[in-house]
Each structure stands twice: as structure tokens, then as C-alpha cells.
VOVEX-259682 format. One record per residue (C-alpha): residue number from 1; residue in three letters; x, y, z. Coordinates in steps of 0.2 Angstrom, whole numbers, always signed. Layout:
BEGIN
@seq = NUM&type = ALA&X = X&Y = Y&Z = Z
...
% end
This chain:
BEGIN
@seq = 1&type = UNK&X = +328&Y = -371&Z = +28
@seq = 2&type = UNK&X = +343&Y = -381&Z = +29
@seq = 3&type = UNK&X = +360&Y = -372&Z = +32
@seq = 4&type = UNK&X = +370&Y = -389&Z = +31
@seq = 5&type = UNK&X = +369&Y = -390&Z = +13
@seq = 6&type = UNK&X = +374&Y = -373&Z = +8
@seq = 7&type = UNK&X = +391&Y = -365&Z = +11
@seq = 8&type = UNK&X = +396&Y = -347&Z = +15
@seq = 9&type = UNK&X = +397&Y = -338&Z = -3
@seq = 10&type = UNK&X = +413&Y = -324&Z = +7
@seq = 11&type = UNK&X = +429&Y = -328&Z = -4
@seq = 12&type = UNK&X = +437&Y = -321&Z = +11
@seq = 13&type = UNK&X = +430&Y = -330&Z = +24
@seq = 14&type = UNK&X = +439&Y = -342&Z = +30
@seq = 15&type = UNK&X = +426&Y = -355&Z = +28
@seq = 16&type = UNK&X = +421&Y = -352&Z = +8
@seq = 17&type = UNK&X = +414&Y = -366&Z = -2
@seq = 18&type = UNK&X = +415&Y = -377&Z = +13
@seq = 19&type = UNK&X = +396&Y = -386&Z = +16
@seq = 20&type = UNK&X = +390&Y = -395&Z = +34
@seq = 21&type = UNK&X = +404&Y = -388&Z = +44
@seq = 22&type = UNK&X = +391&Y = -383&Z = +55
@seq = 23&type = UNK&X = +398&Y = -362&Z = +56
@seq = 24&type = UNK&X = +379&Y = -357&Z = +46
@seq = 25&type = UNK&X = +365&Y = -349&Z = +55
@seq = 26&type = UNK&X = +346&Y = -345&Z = +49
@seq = 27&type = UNK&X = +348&Y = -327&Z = +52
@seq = 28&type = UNK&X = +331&Y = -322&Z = +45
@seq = 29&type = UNK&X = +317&Y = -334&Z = +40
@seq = 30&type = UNK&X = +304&Y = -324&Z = +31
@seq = 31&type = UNK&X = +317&Y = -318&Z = +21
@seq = 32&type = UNK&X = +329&Y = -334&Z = +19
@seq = 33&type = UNK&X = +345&Y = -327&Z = +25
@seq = 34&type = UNK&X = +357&Y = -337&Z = +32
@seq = 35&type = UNK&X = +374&Y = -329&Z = +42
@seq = 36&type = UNK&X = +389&Y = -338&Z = +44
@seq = 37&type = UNK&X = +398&Y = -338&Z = +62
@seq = 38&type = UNK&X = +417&Y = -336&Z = +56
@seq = 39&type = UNK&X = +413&Y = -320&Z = +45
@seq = 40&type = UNK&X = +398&Y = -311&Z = +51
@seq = 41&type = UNK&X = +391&Y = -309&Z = +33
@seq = 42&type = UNK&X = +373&Y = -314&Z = +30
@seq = 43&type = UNK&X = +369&Y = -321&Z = +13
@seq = 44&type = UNK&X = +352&Y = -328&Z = +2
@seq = 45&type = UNK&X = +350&Y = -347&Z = -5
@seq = 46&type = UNK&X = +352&Y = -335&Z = -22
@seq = 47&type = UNK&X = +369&Y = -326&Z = -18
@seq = 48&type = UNK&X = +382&Y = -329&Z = -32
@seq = 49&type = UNK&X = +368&Y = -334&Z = -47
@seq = 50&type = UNK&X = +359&Y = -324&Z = -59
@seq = 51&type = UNK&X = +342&Y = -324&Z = -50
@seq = 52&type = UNK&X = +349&Y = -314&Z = -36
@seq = 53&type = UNK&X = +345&Y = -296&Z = -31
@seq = 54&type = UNK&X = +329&Y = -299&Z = -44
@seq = 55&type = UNK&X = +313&Y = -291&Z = -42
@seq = 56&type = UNK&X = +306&Y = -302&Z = -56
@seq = 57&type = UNK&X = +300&Y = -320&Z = -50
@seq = 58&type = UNK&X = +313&Y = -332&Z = -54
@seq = 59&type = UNK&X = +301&Y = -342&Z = -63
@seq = 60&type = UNK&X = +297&Y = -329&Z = -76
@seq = 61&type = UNK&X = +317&Y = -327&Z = -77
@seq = 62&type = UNK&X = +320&Y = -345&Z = -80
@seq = 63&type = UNK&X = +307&Y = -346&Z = -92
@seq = 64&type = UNK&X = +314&Y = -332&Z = -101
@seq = 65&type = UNK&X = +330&Y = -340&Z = -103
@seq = 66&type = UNK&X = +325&Y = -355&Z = -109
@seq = 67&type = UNK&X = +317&Y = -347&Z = -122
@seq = 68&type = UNK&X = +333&Y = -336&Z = -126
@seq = 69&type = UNK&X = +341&Y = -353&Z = -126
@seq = 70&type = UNK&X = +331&Y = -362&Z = -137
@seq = 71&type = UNK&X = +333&Y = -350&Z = -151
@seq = 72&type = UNK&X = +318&Y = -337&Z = -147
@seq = 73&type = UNK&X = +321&Y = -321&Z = -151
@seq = 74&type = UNK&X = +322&Y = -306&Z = -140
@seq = 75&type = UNK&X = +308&Y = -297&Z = -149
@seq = 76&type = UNK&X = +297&Y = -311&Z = -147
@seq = 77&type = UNK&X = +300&Y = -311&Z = -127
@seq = 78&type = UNK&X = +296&Y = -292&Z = -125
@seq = 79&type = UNK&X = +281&Y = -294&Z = -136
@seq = 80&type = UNK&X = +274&Y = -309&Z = -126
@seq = 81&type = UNK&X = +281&Y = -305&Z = -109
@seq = 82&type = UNK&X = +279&Y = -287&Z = -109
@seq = 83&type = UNK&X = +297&Y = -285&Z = -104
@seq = 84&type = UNK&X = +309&Y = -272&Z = -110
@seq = 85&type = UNK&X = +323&Y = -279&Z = -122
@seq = 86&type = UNK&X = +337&Y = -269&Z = -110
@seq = 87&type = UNK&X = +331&Y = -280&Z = -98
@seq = 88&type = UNK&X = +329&Y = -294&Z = -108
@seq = 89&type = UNK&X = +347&Y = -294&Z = -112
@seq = 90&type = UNK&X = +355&Y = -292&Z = -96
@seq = 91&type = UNK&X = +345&Y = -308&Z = -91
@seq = 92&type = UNK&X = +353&Y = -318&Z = -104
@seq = 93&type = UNK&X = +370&Y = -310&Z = -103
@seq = 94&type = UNK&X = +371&Y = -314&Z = -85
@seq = 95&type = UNK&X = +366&Y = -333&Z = -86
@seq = 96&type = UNK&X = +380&Y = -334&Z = -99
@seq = 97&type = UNK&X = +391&Y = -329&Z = -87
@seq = 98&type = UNK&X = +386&Y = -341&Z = -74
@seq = 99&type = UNK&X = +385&Y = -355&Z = -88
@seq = 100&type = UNK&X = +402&Y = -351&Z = -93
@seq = 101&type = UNK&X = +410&Y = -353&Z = -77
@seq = 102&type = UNK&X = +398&Y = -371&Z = -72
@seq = 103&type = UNK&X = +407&Y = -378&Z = -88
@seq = 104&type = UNK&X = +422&Y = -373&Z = -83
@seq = 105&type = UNK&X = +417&Y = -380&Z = -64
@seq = 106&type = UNK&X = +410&Y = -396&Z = -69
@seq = 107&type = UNK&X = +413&Y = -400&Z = -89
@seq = 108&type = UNK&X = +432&Y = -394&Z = -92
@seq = 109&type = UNK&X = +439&Y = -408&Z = -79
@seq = 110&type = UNK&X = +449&Y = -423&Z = -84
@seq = 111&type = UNK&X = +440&Y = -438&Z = -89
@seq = 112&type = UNK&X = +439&Y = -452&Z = -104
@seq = 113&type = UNK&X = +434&Y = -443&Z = -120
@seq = 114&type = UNK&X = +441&Y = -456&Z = -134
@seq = 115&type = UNK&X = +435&Y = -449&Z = -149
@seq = 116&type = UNK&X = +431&Y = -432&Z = -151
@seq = 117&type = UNK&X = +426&Y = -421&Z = -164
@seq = 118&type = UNK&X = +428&Y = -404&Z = -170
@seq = 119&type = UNK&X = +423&Y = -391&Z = -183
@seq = 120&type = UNK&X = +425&Y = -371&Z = -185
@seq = 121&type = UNK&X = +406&Y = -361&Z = -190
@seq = 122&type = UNK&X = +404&Y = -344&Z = -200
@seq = 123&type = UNK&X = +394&Y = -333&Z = -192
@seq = 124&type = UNK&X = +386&Y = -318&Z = -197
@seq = 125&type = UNK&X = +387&Y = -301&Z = -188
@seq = 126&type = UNK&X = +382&Y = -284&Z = -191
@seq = 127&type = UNK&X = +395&Y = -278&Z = -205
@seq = 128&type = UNK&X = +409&Y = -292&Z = -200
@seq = 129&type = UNK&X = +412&Y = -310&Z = -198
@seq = 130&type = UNK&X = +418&Y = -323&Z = -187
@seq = 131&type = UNK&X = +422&Y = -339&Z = -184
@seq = 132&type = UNK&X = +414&Y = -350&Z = -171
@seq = 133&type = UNK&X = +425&Y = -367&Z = -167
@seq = 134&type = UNK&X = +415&Y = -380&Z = -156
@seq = 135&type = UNK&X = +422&Y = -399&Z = -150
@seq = 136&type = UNK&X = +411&Y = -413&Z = -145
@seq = 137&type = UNK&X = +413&Y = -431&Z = -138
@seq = 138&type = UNK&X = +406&Y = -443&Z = -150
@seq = 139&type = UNK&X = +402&Y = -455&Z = -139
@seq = 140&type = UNK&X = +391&Y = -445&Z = -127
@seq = 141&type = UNK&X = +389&Y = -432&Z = -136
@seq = 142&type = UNK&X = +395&Y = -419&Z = -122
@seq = 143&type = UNK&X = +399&Y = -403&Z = -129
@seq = 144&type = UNK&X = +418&Y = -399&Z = -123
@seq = 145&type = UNK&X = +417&Y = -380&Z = -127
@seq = 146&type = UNK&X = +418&Y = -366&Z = -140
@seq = 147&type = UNK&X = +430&Y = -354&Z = -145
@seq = 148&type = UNK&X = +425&Y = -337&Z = -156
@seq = 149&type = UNK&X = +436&Y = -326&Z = -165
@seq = 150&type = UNK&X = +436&Y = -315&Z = -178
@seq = 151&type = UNK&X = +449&Y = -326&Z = -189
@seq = 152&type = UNK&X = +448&Y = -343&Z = -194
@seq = 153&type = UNK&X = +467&Y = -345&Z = -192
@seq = 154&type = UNK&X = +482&Y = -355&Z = -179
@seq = 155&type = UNK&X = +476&Y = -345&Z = -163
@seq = 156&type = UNK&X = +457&Y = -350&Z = -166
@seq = 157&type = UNK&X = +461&Y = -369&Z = -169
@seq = 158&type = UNK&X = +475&Y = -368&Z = -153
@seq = 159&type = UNK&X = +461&Y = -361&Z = -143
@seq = 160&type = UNK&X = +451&Y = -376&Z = -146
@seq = 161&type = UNK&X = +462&Y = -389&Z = -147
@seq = 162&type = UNK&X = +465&Y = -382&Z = -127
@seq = 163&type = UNK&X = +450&Y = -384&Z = -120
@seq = 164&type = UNK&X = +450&Y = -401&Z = -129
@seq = 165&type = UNK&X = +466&Y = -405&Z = -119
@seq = 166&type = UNK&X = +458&Y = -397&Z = -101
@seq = 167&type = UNK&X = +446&Y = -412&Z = -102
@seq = 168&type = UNK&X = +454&Y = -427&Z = -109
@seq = 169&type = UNK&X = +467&Y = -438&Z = -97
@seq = 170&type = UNK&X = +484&Y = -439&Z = -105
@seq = 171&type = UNK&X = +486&Y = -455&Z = -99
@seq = 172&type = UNK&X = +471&Y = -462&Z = -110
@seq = 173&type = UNK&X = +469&Y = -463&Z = -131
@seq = 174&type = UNK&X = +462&Y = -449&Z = -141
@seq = 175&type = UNK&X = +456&Y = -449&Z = -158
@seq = 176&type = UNK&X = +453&Y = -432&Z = -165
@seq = 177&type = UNK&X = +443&Y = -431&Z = -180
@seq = 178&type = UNK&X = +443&Y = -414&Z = -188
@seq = 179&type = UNK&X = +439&Y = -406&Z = -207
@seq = 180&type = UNK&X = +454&Y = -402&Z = -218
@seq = 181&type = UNK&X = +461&Y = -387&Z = -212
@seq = 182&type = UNK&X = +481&Y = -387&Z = -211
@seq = 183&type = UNK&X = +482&Y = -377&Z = -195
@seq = 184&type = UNK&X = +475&Y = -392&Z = -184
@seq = 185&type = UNK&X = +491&Y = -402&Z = -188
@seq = 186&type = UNK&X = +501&Y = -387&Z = -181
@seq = 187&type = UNK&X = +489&Y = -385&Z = -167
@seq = 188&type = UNK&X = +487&Y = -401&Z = -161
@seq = 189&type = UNK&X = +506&Y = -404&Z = -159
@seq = 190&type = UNK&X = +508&Y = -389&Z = -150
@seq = 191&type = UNK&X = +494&Y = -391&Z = -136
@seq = 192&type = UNK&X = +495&Y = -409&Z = -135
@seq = 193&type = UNK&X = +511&Y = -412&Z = -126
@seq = 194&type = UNK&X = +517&Y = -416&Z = -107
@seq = 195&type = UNK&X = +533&Y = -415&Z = -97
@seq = 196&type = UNK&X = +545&Y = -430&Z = -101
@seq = 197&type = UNK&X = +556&Y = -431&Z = -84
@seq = 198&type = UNK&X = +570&Y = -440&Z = -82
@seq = 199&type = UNK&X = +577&Y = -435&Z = -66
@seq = 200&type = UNK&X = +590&Y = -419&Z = -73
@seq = 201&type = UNK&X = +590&Y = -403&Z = -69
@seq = 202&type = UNK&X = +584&Y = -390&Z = -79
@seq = 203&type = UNK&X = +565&Y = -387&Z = -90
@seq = 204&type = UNK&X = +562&Y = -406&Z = -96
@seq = 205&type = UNK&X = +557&Y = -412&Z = -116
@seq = 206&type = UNK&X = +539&Y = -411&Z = -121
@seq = 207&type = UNK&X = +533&Y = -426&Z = -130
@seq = 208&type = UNK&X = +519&Y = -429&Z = -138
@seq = 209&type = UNK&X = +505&Y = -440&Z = -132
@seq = 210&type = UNK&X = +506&Y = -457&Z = -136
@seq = 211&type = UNK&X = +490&Y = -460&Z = -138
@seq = 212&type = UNK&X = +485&Y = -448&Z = -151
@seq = 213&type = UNK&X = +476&Y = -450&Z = -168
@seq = 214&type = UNK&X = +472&Y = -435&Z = -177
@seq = 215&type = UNK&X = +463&Y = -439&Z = -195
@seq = 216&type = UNK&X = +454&Y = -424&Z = -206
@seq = 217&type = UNK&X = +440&Y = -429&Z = -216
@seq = 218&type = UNK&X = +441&Y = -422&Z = -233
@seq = 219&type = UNK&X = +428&Y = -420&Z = -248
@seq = 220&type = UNK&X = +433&Y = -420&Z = -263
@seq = 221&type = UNK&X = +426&Y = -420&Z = -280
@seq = 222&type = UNK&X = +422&Y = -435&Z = -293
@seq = 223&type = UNK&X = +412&Y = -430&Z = -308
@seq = 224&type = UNK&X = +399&Y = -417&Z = -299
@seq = 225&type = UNK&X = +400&Y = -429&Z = -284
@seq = 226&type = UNK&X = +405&Y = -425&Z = -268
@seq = 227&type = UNK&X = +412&Y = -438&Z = -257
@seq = 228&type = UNK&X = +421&Y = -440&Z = -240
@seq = 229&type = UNK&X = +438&Y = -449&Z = -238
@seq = 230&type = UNK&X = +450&Y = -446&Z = -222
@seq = 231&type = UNK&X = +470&Y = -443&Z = -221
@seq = 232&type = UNK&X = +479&Y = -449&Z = -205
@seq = 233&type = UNK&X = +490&Y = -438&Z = -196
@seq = 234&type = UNK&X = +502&Y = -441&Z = -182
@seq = 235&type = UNK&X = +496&Y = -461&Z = -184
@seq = 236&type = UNK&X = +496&Y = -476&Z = -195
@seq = 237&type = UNK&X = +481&Y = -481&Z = -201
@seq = 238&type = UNK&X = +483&Y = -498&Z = -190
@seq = 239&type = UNK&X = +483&Y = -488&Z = -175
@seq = 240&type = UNK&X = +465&Y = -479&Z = -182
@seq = 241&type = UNK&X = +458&Y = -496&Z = -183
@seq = 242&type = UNK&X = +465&Y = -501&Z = -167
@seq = 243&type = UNK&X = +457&Y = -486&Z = -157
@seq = 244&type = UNK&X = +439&Y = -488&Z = -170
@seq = 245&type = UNK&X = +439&Y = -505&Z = -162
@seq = 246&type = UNK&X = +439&Y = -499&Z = -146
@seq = 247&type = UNK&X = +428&Y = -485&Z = -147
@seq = 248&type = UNK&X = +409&Y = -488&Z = -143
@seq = 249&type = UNK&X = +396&Y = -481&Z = -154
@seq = 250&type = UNK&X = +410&Y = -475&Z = -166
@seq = 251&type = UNK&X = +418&Y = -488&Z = -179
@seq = 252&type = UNK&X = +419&Y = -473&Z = -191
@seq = 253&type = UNK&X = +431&Y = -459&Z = -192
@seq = 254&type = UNK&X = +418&Y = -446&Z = -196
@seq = 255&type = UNK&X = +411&Y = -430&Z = -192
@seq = 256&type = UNK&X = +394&Y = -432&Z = -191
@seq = 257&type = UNK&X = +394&Y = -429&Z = -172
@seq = 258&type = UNK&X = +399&Y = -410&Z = -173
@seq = 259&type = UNK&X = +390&Y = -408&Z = -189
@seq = 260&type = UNK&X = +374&Y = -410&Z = -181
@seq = 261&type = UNK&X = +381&Y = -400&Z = -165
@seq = 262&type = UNK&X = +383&Y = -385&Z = -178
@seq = 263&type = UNK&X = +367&Y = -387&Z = -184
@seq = 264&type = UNK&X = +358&Y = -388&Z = -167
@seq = 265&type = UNK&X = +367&Y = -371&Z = -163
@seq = 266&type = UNK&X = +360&Y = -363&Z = -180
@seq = 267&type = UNK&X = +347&Y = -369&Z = -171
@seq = 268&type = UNK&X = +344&Y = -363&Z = -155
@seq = 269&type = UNK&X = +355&Y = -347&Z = -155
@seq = 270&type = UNK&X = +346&Y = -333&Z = -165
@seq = 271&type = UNK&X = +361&Y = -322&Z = -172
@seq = 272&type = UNK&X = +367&Y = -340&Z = -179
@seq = 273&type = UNK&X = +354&Y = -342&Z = -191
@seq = 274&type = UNK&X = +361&Y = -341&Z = -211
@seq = 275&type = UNK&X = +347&Y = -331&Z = -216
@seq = 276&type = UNK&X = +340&Y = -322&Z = -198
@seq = 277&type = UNK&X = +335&Y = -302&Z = -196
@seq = 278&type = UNK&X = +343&Y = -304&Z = -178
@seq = 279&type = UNK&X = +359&Y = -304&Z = -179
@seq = 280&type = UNK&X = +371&Y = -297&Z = -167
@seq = 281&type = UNK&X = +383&Y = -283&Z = -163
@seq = 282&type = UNK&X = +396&Y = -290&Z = -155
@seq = 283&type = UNK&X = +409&Y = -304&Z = -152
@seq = 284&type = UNK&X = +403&Y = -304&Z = -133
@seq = 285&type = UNK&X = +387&Y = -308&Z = -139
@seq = 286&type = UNK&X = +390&Y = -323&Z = -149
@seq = 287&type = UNK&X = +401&Y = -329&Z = -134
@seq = 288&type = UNK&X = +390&Y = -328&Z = -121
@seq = 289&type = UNK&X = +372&Y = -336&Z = -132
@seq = 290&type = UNK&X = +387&Y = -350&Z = -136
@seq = 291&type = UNK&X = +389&Y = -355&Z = -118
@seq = 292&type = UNK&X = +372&Y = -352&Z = -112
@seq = 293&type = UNK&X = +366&Y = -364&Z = -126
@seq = 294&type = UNK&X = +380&Y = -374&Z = -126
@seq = 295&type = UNK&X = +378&Y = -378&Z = -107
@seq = 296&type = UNK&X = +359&Y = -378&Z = -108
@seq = 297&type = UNK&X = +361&Y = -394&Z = -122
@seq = 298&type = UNK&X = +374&Y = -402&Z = -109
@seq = 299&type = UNK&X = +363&Y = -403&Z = -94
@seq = 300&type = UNK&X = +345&Y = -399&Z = -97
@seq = 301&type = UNK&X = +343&Y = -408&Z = -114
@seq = 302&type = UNK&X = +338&Y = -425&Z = -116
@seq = 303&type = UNK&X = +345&Y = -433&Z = -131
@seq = 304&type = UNK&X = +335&Y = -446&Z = -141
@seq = 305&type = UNK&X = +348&Y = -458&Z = -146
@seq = 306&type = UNK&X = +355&Y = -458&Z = -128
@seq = 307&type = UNK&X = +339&Y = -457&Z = -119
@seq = 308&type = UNK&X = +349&Y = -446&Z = -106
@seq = 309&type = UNK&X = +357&Y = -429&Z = -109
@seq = 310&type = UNK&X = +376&Y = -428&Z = -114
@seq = 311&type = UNK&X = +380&Y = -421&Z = -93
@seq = 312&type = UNK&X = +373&Y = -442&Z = -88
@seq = 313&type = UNK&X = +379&Y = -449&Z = -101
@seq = 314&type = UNK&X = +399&Y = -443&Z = -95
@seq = 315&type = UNK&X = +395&Y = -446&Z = -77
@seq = 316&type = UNK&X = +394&Y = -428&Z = -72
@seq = 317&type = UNK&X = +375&Y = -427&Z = -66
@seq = 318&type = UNK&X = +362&Y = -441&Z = -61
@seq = 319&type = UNK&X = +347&Y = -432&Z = -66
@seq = 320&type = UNK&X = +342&Y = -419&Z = -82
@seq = 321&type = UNK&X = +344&Y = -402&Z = -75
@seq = 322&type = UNK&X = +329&Y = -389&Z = -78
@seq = 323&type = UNK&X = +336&Y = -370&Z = -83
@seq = 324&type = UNK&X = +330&Y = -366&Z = -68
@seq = 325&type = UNK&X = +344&Y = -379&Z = -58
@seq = 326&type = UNK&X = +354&Y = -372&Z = -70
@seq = 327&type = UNK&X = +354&Y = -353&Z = -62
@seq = 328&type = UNK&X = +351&Y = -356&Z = -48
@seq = 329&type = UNK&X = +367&Y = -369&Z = -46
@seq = 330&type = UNK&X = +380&Y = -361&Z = -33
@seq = 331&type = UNK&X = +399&Y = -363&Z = -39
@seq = 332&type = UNK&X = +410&Y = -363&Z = -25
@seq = 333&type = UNK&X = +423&Y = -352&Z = -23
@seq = 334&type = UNK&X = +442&Y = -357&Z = -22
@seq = 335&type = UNK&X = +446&Y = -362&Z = -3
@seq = 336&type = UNK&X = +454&Y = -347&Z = +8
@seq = 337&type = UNK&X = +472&Y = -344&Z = +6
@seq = 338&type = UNK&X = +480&Y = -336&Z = +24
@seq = 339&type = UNK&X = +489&Y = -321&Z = +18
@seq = 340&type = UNK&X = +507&Y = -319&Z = +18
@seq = 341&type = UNK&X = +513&Y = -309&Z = +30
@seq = 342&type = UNK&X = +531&Y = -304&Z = +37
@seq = 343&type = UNK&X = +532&Y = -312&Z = +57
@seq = 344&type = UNK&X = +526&Y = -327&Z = +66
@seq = 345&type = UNK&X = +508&Y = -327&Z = +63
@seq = 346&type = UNK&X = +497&Y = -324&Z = +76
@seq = 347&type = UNK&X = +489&Y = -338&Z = +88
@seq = 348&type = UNK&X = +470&Y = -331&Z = +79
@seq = 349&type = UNK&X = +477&Y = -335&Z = +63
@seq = 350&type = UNK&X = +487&Y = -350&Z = +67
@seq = 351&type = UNK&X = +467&Y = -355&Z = +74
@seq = 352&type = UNK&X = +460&Y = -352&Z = +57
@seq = 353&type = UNK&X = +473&Y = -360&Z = +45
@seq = 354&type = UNK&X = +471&Y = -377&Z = +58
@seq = 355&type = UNK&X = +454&Y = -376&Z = +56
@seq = 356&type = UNK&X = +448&Y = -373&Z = +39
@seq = 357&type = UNK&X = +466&Y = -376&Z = +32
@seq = 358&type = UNK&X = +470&Y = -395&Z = +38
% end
């Protein structure tokens, strides 16, 4: 037991999400509880993650997962496991939750994408349909995120085309490959825009990002033959060349990369499947089995042309997670904010915000 790599899990405490600065205490071995000095809360390696406050072994809850994730049915684990599907579902439910916000923590950062791809799936519910739209970075395969709605329409293709933008620098080229739905056009000069300042006063011009290529790959039809040929939009088709060039692993504006993303969903989510006796109720559903997987493929699965999983292969992790690193990974909470208050503050507080503020 080792209190310097853990951090005290109290969004009030002063010293929340801050590891080895020495205020945490073993408070009881036997048990694994730790207690930190500044708030005087006591608090297990598993506080904050799905395994916590379990009476099932956390092997059997990882193992479990990981078969919900890699497109086992629920029946199927209650009929192997002995396990009631009630509690079978709030298992899963709850490690999507805590995938949802680790891709948020460590996925939706920043970085150097290049070339990404995305596509929108149909999925199946019980008496409706929705639409399931996805992104992926075609050079590492790293899946960027998911957005469900109940429309394939502007909003659904916005709501992607943002999580797109969360993780890709402004400063760096993009080259967007999508099908040929109109609305990404739209969408993609609406969301891809930063603050042109010129030193005046008032809200300053958006512009449009330099560096972005958006082509639709389109099939069309010559005698009973389908065949694939893209449109540019927002570039000349120099400036596609230019950034093909420079993209490794992809010299071809295609979509091959989410294509085989969708079909590994298909795969590994149950209510997914074209033709499946599972499917589901509602949209939570669908959302939450989207990020469990989705986060599962990311960190914990090897892919064979890489010989790494898509979380190495961008930088984020040195080593392939298991599911169980996965639940039992501890996000830490925003830092401690002294609250506003009318007066001088206090000496006690003006202590605290030099201390774990500074």
C-alpha cells in the first residue's frame, strides 16, 4: 500500500486529484483505506470506479464486461455466470459511464489526427430507429467518438463533426473523408472555425481553418456496377494531393477505415447486429454499449496491422490495457476552486489557496 500514487477522490478537498503531496494516510490496512489529512475523509483504491461498493469479486465483474463488450449477450452471462440480468445491466451501464468520461479524460485532447474519417450507422431498436455516427483516425486507427440520435439530419452530423474538432489542433491539416451526405458541408463550416483577432474591440470574425480538406466519397452506378469516386469540398484537388502525400499509411481518400470500424461495432455490440433477437429499448442503451466498446477497442485491443492498440499508436498509453485497468482507472477530478465570498478572506483560507492553489 502506497499512498503516494493515489490522490484524494473529495472534489471539495482542497487537495483533489493531486498525487504525492504527501497529505494521505493508510487509515486501515486490512481493509485498504486510505484518509487524507486536509479533509478527514477516508476513501478505498476503488472509490470513483465501477468496482466500488461491489460484493461480487472484481474479477468476475471485469470478466463480465469484457464479455458484454465483445458482443456476448446478456442472456448468455446469466445463463453461464448464474447472475441476474438486473444485475448484469447495471454492471455494464456503469462501466459505460466511467468509459465515457476516460475518453473524454484521455481521448478528446488536442493532438495531430491528419486524416480522419467518418460515417453515420442504422441501428435497430425495439419499434424505432436511430442513427449512430462514429469518427476514426485513419492513421492509428483511434476511434474519436460517437454520437446517437434518433435523426440522421444537421444536428447528428454537427454533434460529430465536434467531437472531431475537441481532438484535432487548429494549427495542424485535417483531411476529412466522409460519405455523400449534403449536411457535412454545412456542418463542417459551422464547427470548424476559430477566432480571427485583430486587435479591435468587439466579438472577432470566425474563419475557417486553413488547413481543412473535406472530400465525400460517393458511389455511383455504371451498368449494375457500383463504383466509388470522391468530390472535393472546401479544397482543390492540388491541396488533396498535397495532404495524401503527407499523410502516412493513407495515399487514398477513402473510407475503408470507418467502414471496418462500423463493422467491428456490428460486431462486438449486441443490439447492433442486422439481424439480432437483442435488441434494445432505448437510446441510453445504444449510448452507453457505444462507449464501453468504443473505449474497450481504444485501449485494451491490439490491432493486427499496427501490432499495438489505436490508445499506443497516438501516444496516449505505453502498454495494452486489460478491462480490468480499464474500471479500475481513477479520473481525477477538476482542481479545488476557493469559494467566493464577500470580505477579506480569512488567514485559514488564504493558507489553503497558497498551498494547494500556487
Amino acid at each position: 500500500m502506497n499512498p503516494q500514487d493515489l490522490f484524494c477522490p473529495n472534489s471539495t478537498c482542497p487537495a483533489t486529484g493531486q498525487a504525492a503531496q504527501g497529505n494521505l494516510w493508510i487509515h486501515d490496512r486490512s481493509r485498504g483505506r486510505y484518509r487524507c489529512t486536509v479533509c478527514r475523509r477516508t476513501f478505498t483504491v476503488r472509490t470513483g470506479t465501477p468496482l466500488a461498493a461491489k460484493q461480487t469479486a472484481p474479477e468476475i465483474i471485469s470478466r463480465v464486461v469484457a464479455l458484454v463488450s465483445h458482443g456476448c449477450p446478456i442472456s448468455a452471462i446469466e445463463a453461464a455466470f448464474a447472475l441476474d440480468r438486473r444485475t448484469v445491466r447495471r454492471w455494464v451501464t456503469a462501466a459505460g459511464q466511467h468509459a465515457e468520461r476516460i475518453h473524454h479524460h484521455l481521448v478528446l485532447q488536442p493532438r495531430d489526427t491528419q486524416h480522419v474519417q467518418a460515417d453515420a450507422v442504422r441501428v435497430k431498436l425495439q419499434g424505432s430507429i436511430v442513427w449512430m455516427a462514429l469518427a476514426v483516425v485513419a492513421t492509428t486507427h483511434l476511434w474519436l467518438g460517437g454520437v446517437v440520435r434518433p435523426n440522421r439530419n444537421l444536428a447528428l452530423i454537427t454533434a460529430l463533426l465536434t467531437l472531431i474538432q475537441r481532438s484535432t489542433m487548429a494549427i495542424t491539416r485535417l483531411l476529412l473523408v466522409t460519405d455523400g451526405l449534403r449536411h457535412y458541408r454545412l456542418a463542417a463550416q459551422r464547427v470548424f472555425r476559430q477566432p480571427q483577432r485583430r486587435g479591435q474591440r468587439g466579438r472577432p470574425r470566425l474563419r475557417r481553418w486553413p488547413g481543412l480538406v473535406l472530400v465525400q466519397v460517393v458511389k455511383m452506378s455504371q451498368r449494375n456496377v457500383w463504383r466509388p469516386w470522391s468530390r472535393t469540398l472546401l479544397a482543390t484537388g492540388k491541396r488533396i494531393a498535397w495532404v495524401l502525400q503527407r499523410t502516412p499509411c493513407s495515399h487514398v481518400a477513402s473510407t475503408a477505415g470507418i467502414e471496418r470500424l462500423n463493422a467491428t461495432f456490428r460486431e462486438r455490440c449486441a443490439p447492433l447486429g442486422r439481424r439480432t433477437r437483442h435488441l434494445a429499448r432505448q437510446v441510453a442503451t445504444i449510448h452507453t454499449q457505444m462507449y464501453l466498446v468504443g473505449t474497450v477497442y481504444n485501449f485494451c485491443t491490439v490491432h493486427r496491422s499496427l501490432q499495438v492498440t489505436p490508445a499506443m499508436a497516438a501516444g496516449i498509453t505505453e502498454y495494452p490495457w486489460s478491462v480490468h485497468d480499464l474500471l479500475a482507472y481513477r479520473i481525477p477530478p477538476p482542481r479545488w476552486q476557493p469559494p467566493c465570498r464577500r470580505g477579506r478572506p480569512s488567514k485559514a483560507l488564504q493558507a489553503l489557496v497558497k498551498r494547494w492553489c500556487c
